[in-house]
MDAnalysis code that builds the backbone (N, CA, C; Angstrom):
import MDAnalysis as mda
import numpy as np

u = mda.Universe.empty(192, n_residues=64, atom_resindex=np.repeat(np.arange(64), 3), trajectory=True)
u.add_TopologyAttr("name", ["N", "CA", "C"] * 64)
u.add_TopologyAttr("resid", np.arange(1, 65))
u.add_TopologyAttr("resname", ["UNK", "UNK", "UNK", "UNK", "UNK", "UNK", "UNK", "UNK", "UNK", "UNK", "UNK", "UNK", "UNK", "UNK", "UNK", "UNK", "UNK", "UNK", "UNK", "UNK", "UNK", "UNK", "UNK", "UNK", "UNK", "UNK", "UNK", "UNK", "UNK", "UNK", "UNK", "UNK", "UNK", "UNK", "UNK", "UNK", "UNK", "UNK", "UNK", "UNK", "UNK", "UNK", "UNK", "UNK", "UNK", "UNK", "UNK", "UNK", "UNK", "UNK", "UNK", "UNK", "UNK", "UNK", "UNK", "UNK", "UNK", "UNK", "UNK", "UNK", "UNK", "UNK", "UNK", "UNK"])
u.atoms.positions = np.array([
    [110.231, 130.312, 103.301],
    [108.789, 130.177, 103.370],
    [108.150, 130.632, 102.056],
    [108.705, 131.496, 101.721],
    [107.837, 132.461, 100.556],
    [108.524, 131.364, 98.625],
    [109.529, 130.569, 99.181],
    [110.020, 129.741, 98.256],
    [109.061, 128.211, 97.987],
    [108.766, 127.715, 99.206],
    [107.655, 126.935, 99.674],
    [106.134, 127.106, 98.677],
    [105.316, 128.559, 99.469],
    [104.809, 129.194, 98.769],
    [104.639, 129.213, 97.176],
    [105.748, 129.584, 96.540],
    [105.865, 129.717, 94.862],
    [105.727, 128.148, 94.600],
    [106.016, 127.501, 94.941],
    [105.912, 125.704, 94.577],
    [104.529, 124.940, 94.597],
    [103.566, 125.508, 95.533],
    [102.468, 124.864, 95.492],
    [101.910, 124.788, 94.313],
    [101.546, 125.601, 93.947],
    [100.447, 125.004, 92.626],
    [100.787, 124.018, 91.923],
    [102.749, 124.264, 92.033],
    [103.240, 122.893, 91.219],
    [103.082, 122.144, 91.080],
    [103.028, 122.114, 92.823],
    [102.703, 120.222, 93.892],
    [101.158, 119.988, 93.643],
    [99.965, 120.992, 93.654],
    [98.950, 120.774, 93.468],
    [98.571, 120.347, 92.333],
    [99.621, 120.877, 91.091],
    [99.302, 119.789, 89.650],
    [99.450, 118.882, 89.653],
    [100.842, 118.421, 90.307],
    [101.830, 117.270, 90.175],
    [100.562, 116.273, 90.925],
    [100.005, 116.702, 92.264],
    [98.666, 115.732, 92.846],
    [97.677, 115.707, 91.897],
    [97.387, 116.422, 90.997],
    [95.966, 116.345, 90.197],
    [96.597, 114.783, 88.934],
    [97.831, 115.212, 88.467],
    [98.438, 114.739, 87.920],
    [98.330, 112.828, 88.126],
    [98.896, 112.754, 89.564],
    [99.119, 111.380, 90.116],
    [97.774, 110.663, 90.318],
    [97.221, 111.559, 90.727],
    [95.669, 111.122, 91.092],
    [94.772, 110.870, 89.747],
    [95.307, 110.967, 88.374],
    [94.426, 110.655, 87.486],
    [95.226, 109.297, 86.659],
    [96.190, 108.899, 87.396],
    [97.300, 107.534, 87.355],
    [96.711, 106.358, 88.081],
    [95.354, 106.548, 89.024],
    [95.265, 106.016, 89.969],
    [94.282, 104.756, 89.854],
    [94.776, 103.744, 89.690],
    [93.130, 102.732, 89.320],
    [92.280, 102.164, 90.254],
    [91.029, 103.373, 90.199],
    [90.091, 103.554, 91.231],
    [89.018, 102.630, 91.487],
    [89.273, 101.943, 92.038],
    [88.508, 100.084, 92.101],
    [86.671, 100.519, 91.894],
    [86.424, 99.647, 91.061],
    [84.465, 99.701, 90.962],
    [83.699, 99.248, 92.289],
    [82.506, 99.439, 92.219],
    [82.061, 99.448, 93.477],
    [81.610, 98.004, 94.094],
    [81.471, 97.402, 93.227],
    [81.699, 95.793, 93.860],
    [82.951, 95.537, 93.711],
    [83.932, 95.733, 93.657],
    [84.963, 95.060, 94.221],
    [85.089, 95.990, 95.771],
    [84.791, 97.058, 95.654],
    [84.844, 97.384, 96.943],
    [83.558, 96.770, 98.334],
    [82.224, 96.498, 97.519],
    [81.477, 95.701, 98.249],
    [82.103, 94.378, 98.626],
    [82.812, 93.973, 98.124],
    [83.134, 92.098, 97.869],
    [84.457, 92.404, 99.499],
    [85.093, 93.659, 98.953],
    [86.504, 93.573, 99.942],
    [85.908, 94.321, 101.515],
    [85.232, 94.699, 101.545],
    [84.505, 95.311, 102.704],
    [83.557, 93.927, 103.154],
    [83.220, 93.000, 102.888],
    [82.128, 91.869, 103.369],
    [83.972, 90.687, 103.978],
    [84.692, 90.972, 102.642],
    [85.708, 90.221, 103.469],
    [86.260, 90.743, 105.232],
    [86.176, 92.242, 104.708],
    [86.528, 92.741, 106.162],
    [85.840, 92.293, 107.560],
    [84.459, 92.187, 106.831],
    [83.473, 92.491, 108.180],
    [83.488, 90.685, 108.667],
    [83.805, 89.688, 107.704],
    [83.740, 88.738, 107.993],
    [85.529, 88.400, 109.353],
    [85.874, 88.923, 108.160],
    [87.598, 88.204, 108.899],
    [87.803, 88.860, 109.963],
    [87.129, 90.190, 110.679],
    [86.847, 90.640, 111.919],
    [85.836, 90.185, 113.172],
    [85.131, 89.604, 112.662],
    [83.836, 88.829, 113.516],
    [84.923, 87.531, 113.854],
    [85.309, 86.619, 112.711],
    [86.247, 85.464, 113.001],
    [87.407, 85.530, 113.873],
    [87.995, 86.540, 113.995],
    [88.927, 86.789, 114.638],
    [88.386, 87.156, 116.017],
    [87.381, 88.095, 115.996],
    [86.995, 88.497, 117.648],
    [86.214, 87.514, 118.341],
    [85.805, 86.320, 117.515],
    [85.280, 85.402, 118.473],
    [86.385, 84.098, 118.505],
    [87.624, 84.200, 117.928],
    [88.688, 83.529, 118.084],
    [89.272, 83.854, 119.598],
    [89.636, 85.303, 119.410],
    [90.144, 85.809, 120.642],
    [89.162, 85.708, 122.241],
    [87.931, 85.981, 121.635],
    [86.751, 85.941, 122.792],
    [86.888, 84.186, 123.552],
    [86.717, 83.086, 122.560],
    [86.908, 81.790, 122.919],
    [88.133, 81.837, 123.488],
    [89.347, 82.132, 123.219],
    [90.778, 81.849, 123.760],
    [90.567, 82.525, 125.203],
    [90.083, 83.768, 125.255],
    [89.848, 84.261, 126.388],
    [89.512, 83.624, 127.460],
    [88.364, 83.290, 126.939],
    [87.436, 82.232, 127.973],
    [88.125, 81.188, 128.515],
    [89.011, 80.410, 127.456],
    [89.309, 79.647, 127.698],
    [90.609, 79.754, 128.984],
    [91.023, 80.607, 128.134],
    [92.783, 80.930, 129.518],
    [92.004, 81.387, 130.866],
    [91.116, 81.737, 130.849],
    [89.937, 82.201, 132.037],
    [90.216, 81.035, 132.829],
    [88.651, 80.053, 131.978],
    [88.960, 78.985, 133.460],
    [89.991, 78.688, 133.495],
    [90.723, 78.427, 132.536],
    [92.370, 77.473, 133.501],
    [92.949, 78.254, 134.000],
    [92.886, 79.615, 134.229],
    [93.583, 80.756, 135.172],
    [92.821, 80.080, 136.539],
    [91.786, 80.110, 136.522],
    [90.435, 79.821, 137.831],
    [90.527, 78.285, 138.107],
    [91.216, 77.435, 137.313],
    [90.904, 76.143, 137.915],
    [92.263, 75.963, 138.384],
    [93.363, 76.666, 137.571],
    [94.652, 76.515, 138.794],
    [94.728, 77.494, 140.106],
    [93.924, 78.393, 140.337],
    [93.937, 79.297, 141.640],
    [93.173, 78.543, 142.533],
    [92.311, 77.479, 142.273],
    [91.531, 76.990, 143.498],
    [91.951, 75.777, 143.758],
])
């Protein structure tokens, strides 16, 4: 434990270290990839919502 201990600061350079390696995207590309998100999530949940519906009635039109 106390070997653990003596190592951190190491690891805490070695992170300061990696983290200044890191190419930290500008803020429109992060606007541009977040509008993709919000889009390709709406498309998909009204993909699934229609399929739903759909296996619905034909669940309901083969039970009656």
């Amino acid at each position: 434990m106390i070997k653990k201990i003596k190592h951190f600061p190491n690891f805490l350079k070695e992170v300061r270290d990696e983290l200044k390696k890191v190419n930290w995207s500008k803020r429109q590309e992060l606007v541009s990839a977040g509008i993709v998100v919000v889009i390709a999530s709406v498309l998909v949940t009204l993909y699934i919502f229609f399929v739903d519906m759909g296996m619905s009635e034909l669940i309901q039109l083969i039970l009656k």
